[in-house]
Backbone bond lengths (Angstrom), bond angles and torsions (degrees), N, CA, C in turn:
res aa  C-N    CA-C-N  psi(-1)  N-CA   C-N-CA  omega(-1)  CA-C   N-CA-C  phi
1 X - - - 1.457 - - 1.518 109.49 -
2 X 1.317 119.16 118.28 1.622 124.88 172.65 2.000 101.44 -88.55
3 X 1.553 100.31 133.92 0.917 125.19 -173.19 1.659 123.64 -96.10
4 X 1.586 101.88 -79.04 1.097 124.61 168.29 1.896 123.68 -109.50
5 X 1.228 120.38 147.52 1.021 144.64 171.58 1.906 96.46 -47.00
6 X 1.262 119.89 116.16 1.113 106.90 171.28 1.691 132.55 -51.85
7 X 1.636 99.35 -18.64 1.282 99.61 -168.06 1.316 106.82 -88.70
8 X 1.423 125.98 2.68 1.367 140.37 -169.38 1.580 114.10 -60.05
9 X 1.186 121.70 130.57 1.823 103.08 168.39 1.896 121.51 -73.47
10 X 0.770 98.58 136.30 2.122 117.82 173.24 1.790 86.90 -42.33
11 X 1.094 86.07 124.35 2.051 106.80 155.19 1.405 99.23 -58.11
12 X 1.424 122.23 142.17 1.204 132.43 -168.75 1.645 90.97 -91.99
13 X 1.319 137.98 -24.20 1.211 154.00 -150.88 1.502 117.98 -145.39
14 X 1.304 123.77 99.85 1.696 120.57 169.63 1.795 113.75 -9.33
15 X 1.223 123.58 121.78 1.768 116.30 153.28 1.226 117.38 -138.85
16 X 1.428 108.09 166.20 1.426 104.23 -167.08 1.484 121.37 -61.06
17 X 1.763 116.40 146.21 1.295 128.44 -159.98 2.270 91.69 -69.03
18 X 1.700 85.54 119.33 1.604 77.63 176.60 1.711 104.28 -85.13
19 X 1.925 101.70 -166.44 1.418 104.19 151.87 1.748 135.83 -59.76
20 X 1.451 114.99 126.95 1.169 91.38 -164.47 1.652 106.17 -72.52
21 X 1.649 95.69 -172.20 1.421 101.48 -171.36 1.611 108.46 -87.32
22 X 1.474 116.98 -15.15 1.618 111.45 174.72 1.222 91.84 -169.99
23 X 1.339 126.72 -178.59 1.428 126.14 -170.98 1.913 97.26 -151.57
24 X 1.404 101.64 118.08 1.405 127.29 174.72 1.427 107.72 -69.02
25 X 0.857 121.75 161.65 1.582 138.29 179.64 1.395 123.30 162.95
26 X 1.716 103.79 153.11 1.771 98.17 -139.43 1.822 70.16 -137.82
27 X 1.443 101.69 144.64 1.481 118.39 176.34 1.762 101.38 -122.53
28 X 1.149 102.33 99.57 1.826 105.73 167.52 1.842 113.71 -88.37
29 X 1.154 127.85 129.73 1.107 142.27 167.57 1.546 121.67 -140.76
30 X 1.335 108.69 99.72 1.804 119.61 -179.58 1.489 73.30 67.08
31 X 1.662 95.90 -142.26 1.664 129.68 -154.64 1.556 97.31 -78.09
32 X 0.701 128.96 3.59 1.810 119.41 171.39 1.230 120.74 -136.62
33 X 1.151 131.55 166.81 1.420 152.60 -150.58 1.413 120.02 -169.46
34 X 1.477 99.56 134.95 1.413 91.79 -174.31 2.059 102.96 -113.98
35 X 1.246 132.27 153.17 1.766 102.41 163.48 1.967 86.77 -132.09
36 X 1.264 72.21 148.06 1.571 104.94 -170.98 1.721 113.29 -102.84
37 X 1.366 127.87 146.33 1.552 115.28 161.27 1.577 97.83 -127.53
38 X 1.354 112.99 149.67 1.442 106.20 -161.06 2.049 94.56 -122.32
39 X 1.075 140.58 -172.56 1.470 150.77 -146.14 2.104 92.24 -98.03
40 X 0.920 99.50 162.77 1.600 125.42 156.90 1.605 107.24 -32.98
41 X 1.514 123.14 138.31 1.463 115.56 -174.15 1.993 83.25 -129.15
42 X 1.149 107.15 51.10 1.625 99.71 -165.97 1.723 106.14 -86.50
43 X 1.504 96.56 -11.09 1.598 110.06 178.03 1.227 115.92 -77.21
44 X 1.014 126.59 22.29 1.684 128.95 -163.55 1.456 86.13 -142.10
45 X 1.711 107.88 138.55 1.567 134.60 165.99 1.551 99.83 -40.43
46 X 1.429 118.39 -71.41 1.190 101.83 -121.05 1.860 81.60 -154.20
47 X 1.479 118.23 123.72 1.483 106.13 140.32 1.304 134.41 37.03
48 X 1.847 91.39 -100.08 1.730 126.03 -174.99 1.406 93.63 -62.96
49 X 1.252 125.65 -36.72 1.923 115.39 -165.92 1.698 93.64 -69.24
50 X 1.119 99.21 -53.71 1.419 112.62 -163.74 1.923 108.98 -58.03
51 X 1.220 113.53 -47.64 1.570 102.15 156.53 1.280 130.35 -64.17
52 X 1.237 121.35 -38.83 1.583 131.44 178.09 1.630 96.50 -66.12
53 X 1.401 127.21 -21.94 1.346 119.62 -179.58 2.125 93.60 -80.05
54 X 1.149 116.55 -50.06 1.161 116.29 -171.21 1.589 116.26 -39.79
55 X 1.884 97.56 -60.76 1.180 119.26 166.86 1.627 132.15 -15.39
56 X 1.734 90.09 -66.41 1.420 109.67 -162.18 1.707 96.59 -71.40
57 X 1.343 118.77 -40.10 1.789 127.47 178.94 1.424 109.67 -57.49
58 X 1.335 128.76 -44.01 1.307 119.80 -162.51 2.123 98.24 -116.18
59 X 1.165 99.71 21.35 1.620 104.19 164.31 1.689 98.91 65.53
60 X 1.592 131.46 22.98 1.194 120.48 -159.95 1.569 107.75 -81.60
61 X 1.348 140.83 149.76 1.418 149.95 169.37 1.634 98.51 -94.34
62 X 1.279 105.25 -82.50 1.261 141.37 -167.45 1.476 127.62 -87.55
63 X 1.683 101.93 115.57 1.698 93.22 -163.76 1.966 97.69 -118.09
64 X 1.324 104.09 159.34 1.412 111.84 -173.96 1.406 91.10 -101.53
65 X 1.118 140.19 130.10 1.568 137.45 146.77 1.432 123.92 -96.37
66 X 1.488 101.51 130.85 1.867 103.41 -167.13 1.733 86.19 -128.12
67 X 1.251 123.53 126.15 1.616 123.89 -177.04 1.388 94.11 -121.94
68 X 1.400 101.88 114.54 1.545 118.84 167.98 1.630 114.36 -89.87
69 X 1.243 94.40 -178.66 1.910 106.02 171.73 0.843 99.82 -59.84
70 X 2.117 102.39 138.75 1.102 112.36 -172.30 1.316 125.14 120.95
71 X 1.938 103.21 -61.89 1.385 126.58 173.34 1.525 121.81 -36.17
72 X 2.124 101.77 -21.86 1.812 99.33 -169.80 1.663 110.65 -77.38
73 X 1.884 107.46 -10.95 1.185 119.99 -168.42 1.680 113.36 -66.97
74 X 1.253 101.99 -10.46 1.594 100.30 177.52 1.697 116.41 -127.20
75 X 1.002 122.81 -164.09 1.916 127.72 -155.55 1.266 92.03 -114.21
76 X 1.760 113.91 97.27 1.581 106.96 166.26 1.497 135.35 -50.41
77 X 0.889 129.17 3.65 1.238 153.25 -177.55 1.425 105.56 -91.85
78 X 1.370 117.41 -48.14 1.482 115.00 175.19 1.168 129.06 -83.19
79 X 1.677 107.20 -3.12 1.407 131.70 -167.66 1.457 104.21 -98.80
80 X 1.181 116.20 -31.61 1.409 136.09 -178.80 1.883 108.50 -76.11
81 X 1.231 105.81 -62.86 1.718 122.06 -158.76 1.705 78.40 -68.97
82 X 1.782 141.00 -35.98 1.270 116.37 174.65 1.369 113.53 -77.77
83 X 1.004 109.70 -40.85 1.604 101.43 169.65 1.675 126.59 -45.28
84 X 1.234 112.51 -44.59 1.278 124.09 -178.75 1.953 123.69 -30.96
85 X 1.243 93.40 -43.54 1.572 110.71 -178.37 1.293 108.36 -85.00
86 X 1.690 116.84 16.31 1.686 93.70 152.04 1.720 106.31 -132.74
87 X 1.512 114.03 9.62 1.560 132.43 163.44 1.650 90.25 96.09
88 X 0.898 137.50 136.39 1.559 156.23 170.45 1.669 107.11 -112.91
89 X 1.379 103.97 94.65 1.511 122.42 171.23 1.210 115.24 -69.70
90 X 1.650 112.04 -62.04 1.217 106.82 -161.16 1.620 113.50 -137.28
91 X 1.143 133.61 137.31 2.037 135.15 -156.28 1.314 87.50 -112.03
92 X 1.247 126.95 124.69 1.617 135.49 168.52 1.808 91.96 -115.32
93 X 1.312 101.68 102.30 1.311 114.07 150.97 1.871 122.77 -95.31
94 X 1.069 106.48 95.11 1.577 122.17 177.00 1.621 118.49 -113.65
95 X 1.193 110.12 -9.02 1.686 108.92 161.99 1.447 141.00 -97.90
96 X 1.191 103.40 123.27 1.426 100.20 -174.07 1.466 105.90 -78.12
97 X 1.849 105.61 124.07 0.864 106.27 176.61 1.693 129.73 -90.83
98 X 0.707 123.41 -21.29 1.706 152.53 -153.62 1.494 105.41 66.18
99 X 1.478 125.65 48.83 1.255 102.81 -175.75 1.253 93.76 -152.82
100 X 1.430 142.86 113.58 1.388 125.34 -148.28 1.703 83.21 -104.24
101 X 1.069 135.37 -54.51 1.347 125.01 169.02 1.557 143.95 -8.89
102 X 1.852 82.12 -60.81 1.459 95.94 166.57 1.696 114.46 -59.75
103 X 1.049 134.28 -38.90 1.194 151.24 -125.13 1.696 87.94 -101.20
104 X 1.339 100.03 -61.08 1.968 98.75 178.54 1.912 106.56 -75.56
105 X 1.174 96.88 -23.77 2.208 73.94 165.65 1.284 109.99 -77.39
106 X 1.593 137.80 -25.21 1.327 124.35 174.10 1.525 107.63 -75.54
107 X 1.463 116.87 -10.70 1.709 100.11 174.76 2.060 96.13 -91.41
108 X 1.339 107.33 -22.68 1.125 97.23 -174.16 2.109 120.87 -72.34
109 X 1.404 95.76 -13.50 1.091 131.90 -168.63 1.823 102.68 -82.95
110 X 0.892 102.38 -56.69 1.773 92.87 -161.22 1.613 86.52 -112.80
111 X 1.146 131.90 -30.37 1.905 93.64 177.96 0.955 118.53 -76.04
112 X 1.382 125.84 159.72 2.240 104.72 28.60 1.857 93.23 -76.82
113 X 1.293 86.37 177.04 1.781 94.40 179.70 2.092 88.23 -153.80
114 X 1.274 88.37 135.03 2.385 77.10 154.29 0.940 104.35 -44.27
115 X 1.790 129.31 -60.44 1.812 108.56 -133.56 1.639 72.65 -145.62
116 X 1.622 93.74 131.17 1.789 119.74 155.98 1.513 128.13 -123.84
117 X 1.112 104.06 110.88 1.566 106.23 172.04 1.645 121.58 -104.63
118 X 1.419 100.00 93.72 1.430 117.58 -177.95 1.295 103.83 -95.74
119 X 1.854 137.72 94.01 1.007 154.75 124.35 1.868 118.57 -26.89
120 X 2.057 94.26 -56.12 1.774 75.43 -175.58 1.454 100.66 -104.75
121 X 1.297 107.30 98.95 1.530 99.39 -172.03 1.373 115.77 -86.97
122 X 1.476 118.64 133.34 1.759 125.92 -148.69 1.361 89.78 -104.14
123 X 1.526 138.86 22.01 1.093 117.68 175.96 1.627 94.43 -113.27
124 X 1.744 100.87 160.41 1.448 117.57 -174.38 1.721 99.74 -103.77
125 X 1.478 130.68 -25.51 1.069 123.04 -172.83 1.308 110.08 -157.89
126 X 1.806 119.32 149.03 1.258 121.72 168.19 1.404 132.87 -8.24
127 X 1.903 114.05 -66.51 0.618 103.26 -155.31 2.082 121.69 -91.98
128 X 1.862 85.31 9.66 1.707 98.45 -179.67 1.831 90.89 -95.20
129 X 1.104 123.58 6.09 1.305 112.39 166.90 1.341 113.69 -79.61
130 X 1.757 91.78 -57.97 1.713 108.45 -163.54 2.033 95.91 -42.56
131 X 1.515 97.21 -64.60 1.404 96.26 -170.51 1.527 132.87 -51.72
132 X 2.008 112.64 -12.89 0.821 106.47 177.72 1.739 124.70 -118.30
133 X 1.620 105.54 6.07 1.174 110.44 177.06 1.319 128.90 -144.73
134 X 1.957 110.32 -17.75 1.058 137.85 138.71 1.648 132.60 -19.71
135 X 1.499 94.00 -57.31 1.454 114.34 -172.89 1.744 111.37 -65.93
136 X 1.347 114.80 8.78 1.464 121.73 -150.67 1.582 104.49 -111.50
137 X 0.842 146.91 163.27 1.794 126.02 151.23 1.677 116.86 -103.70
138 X 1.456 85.49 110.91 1.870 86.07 -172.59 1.893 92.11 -89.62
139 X 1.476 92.41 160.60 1.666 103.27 155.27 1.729 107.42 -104.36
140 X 0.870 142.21 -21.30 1.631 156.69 149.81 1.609 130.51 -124.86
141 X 1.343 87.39 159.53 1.807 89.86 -163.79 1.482 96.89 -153.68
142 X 1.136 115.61 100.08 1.611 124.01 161.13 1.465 109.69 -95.39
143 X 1.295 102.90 123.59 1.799 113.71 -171.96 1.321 114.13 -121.91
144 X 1.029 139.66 104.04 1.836 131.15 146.29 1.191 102.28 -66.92
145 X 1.578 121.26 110.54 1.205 123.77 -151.13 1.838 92.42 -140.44
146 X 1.587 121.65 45.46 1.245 120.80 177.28 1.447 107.73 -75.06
147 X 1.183 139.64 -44.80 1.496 124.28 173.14 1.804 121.36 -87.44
148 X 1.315 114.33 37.87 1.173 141.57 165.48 1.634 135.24 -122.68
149 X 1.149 117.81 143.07 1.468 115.51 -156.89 1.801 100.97 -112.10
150 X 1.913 97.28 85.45 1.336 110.95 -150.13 1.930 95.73 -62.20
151 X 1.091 104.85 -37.09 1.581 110.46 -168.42 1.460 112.76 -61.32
152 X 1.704 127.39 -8.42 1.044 116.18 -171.33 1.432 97.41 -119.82
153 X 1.908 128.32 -28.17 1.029 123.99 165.17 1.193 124.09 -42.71
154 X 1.554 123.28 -54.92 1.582 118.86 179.37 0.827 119.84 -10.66
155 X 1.425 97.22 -73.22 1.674 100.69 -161.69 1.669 124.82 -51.89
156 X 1.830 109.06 -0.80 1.211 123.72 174.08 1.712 125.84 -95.63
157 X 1.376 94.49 19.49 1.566 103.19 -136.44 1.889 92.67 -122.49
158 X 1.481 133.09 50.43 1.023 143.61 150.40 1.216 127.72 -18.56
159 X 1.358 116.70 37.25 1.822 138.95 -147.93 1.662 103.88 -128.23
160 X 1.424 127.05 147.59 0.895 136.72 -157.51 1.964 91.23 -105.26
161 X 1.222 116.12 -63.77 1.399 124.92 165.77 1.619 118.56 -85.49
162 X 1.152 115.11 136.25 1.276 120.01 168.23 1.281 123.67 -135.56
163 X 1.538 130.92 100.96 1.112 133.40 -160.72 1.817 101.72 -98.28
164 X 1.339 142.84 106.45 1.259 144.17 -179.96 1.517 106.18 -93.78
165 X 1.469 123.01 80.78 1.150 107.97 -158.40 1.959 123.82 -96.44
166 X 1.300 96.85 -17.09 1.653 107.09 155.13 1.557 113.06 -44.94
167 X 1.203 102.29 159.20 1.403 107.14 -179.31 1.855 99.51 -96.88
168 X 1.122 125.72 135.74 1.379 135.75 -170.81 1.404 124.27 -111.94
169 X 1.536 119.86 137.22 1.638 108.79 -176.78 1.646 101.92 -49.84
170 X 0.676 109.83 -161.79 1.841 134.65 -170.56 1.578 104.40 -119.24
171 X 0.846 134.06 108.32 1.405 133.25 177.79 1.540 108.57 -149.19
172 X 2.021 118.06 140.62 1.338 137.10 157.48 1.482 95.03 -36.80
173 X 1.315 131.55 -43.03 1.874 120.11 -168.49 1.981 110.25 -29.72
174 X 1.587 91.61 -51.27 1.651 98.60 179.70 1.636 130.72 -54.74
175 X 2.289 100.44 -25.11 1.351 84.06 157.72 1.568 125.07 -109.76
176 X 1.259 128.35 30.70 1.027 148.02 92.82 1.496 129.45 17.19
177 X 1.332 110.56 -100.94 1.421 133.54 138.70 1.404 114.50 3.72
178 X 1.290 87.73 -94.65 1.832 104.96 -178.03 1.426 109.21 -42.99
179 X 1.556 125.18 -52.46 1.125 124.00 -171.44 1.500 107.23 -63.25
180 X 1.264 127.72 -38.02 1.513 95.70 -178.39 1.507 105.58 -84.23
181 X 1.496 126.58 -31.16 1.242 97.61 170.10 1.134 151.40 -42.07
182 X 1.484 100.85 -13.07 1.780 120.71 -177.00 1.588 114.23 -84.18
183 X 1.494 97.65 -29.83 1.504 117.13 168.28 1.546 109.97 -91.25
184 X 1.116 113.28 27.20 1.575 91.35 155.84 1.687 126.95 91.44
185 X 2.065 89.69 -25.79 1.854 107.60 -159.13 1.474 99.71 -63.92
186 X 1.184 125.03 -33.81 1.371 119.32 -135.50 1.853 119.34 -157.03
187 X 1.303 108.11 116.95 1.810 102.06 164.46 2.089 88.43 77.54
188 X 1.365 110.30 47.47 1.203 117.41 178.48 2.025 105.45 -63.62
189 X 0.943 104.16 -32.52 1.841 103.22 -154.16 1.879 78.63 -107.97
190 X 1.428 125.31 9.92 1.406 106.54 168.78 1.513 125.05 -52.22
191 X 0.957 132.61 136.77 1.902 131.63 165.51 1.267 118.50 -117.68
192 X 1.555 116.55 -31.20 1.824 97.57 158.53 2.059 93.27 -156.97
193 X 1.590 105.09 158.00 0.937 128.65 177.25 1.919 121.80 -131.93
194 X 1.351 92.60 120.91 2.058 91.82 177.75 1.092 89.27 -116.88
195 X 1.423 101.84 147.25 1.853 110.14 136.82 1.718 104.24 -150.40
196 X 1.074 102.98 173.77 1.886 112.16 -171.91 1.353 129.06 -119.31
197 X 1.066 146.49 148.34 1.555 143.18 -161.34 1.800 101.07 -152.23
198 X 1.089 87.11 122.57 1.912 89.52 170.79 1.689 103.78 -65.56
199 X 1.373 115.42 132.95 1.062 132.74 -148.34 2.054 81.85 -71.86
200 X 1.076 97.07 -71.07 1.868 103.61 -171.85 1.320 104.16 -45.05
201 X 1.088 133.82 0.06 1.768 103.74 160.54 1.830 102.81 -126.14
202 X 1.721 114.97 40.39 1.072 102.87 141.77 1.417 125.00 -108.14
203 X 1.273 107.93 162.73 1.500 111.07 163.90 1.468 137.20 -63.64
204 X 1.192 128.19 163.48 1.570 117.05 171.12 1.104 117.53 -69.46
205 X 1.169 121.82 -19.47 1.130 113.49 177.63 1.634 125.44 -117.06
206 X 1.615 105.56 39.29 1.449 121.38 174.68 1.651 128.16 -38.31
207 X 1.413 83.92 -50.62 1.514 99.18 178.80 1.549 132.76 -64.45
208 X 1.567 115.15 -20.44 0.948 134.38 173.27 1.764 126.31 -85.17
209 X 1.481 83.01 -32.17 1.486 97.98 171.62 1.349 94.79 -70.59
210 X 1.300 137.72 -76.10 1.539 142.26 -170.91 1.371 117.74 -29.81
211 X 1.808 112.70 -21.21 1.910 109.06 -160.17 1.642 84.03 -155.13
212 X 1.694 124.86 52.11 1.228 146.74 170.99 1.621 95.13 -84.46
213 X 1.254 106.12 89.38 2.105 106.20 159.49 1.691 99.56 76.28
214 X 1.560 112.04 36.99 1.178 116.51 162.05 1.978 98.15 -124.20
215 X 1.343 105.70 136.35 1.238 104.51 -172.77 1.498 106.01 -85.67
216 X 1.326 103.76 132.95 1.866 115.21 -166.55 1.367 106.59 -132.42
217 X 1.670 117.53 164.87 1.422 106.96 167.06 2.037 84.34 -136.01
218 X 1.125 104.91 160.80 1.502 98.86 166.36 1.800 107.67 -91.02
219 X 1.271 100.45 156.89 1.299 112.82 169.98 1.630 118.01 -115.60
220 X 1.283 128.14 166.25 0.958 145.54 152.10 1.206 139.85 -89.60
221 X 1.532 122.18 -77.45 1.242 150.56 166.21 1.519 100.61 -26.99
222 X 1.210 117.74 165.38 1.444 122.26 -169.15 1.350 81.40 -147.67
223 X 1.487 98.19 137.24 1.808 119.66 178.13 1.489 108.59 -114.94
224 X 1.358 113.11 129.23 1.586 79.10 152.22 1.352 153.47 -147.61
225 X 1.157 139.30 176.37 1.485 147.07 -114.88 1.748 104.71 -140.53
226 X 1.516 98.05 116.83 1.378 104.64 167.57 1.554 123.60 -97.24
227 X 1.130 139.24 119.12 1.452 140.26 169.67 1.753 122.08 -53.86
228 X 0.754 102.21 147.71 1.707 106.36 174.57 1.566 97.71 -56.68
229 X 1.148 113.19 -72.51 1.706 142.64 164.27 1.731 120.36 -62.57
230 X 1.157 128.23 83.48 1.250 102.21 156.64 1.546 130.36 -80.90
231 X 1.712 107.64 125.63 1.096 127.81 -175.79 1.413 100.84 -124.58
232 X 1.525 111.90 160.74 1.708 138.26 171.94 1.519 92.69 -36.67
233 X 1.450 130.21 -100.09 1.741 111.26 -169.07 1.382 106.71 -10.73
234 X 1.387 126.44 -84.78 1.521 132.55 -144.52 1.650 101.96 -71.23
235 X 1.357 110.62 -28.96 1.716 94.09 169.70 1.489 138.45 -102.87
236 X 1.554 107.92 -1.59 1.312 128.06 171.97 1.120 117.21 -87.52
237 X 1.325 137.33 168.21 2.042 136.33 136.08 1.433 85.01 165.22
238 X 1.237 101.70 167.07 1.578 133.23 -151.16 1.999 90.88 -125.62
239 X 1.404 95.77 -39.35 1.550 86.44 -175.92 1.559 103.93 -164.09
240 X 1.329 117.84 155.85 1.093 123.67 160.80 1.739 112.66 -91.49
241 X 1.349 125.46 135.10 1.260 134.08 -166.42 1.606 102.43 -131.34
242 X 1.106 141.90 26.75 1.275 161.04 145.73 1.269 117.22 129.02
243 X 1.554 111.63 135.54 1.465 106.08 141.89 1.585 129.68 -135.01
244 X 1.189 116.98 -172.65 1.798 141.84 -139.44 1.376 122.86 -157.23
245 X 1.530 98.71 117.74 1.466 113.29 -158.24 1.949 94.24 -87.24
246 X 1.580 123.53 139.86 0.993 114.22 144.22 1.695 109.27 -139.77
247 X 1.161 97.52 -165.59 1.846 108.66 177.11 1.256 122.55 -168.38
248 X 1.550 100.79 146.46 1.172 123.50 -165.23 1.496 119.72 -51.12
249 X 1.473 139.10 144.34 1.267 133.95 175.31 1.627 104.94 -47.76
250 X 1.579 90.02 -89.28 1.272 129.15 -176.56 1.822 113.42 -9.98
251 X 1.297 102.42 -63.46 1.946 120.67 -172.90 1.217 118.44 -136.91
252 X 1.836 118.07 21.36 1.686 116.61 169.65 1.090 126.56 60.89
253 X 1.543 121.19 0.48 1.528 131.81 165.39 1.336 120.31 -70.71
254 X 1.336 104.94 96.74 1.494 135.99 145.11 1.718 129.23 7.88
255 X 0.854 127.55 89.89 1.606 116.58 -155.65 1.923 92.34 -111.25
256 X 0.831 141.52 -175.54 1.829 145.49 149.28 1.907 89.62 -150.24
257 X 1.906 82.92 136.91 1.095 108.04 176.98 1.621 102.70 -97.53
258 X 1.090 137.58 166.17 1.606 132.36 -156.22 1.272 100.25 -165.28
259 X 1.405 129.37 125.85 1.640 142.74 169.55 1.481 90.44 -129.56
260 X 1.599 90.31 119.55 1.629 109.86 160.31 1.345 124.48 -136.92
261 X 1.236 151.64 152.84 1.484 162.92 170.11 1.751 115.49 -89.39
262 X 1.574 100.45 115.49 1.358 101.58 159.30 1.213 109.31 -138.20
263 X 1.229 116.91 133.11 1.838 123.86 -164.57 1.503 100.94 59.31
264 X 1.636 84.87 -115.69 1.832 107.30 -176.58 1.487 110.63 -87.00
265 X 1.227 106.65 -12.83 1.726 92.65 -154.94 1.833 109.72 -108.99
266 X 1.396 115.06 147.12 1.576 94.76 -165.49 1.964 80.42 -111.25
267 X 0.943 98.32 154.10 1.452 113.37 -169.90 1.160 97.41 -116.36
268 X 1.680 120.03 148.05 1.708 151.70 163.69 1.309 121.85 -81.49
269 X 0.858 159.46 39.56 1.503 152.11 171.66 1.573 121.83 -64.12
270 X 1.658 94.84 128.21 1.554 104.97 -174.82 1.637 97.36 -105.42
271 X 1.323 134.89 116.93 1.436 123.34 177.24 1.677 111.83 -102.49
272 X 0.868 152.13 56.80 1.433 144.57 163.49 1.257 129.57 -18.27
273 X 1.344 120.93 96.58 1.456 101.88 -161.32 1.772 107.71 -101.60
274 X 1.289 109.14 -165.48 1.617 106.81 -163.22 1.383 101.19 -119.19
């Protein structure tokens, strides 16, 4: 949705999100795409009419919200209560705003959501996460989680998807991990887990360290696996570099451990299947 005239000056003061000035929209089919800008919506009350009109035309339930620059210029609250009438699933935060403030009232603002993709993540530590996004019930969680200590969060992380999408030191923590998952401790309702490691500062013998006194079988066969979320991990790789069947104590559910290569980075995937 285009709002303002770029050349416009910033409200010195938040106001309510008006009608926009035209409404963008992008049609993907196979390999092409078309994006469209469509006329003035100045005939419509209000916002909320004006999405709930969108809604009801294109059969929509479920809306993704991505708030770019700009977004601090209006009253999240009013941005929200219009949004509301077409259900807000999932908040893709991917812009850096320079404003870390702004950034946690829009998480404070629209969750819980199913699916969050927090790229600029405004927190400095675990435990201002746990308290501020943790406390929520996600069905997915895409994290750039560089000033976070991803290996110890997990275990806080009551999430069905877990996308770890920073690249991460290398650490025993991961078999760790696995081991209580096998016991039952931890990340019970998990269904899949990534995270990434620059290939040159692992060892040869990575893999072993990772599934050290966890009972494994290798696999072959390739299954396959849909994400809650499709993201870059789950739809990219250059190669598969092995994977490894294990299972849970507790209820015999089947997990495959997965090493794959894209570019530089060799990726972790835990898939749990049903």
């Amino acid at each position: 949705m285009i709002f303002l005239p770029v050349d416009q000056p910033v409200y010195q003061d938040p106001i309510p999100v008006p009608l926009p000035l035209a409404f963008r929209f992008t049609t993907d089919v196979g390999q092409s795409g078309e994006t469209k800008e469509t006329h003035s919506f100045q005939n419509m009350p209000s916002l909320k009419e004006f999405l709930g009109h969108l809604s009801t035309i294109f059969h929509c339930k479920n809306v993704a919200i991505l708030p770019l620059h700009g977004s601090e210029q209006y009253t999240l609250d009013s941005l929200k209560e219009s949004f509301e009438i077409c259900g807000v699933t999932q908040l893709v935060m991917t812009t850096y705003y320079g404003n870390k403030n702004h950034v946690i009232n829009i998480l404070k603002t629209f969750l819980p959501v199913r699916i969050l993709s927090l790229d600029n993540n405004p927190f400095e530590c675990n435990w201002q996460f746990r308290k501020s996004v943790l406390k929520y019930k996600l069905d997915a969680l895409q994290l750039w989680a560089k000033t976070l200590d991803a290996y110890e969060i997990l275990f806080d992380m009551d999430i069905k998807q877990i996308d770890i999408l920073a690249v991460q030191q290398f650490s025993p923590k991961l078999n760790f991990f696995i081991r209580k998952w096998i016991e039952g401790e931890t990340n019970v309702n998990l269904e899949s887990l990534v995270m990434q490691f620059q290939e040159r500062e692992l060892s040869a013998n990575y893999q072993e360290t990772i599934l050290s006194g966890i009972e494994h079988q290798v696999v072959s066969e390739k299954e396959e696996f849909e994400p809650i979320c499709k993201s870059i991990p789950w739809e990219l790789f250059d190669s598969v570099v092995a994977m490894y069947d294990i299972r849970r104590k507790t209820d015999g559910r089947r997990a495959t451990i997965k090493f794959d290569r894209f570019s530089r980075a060799i990726r972790f995937k835990l898939i749990v299947w049903k």
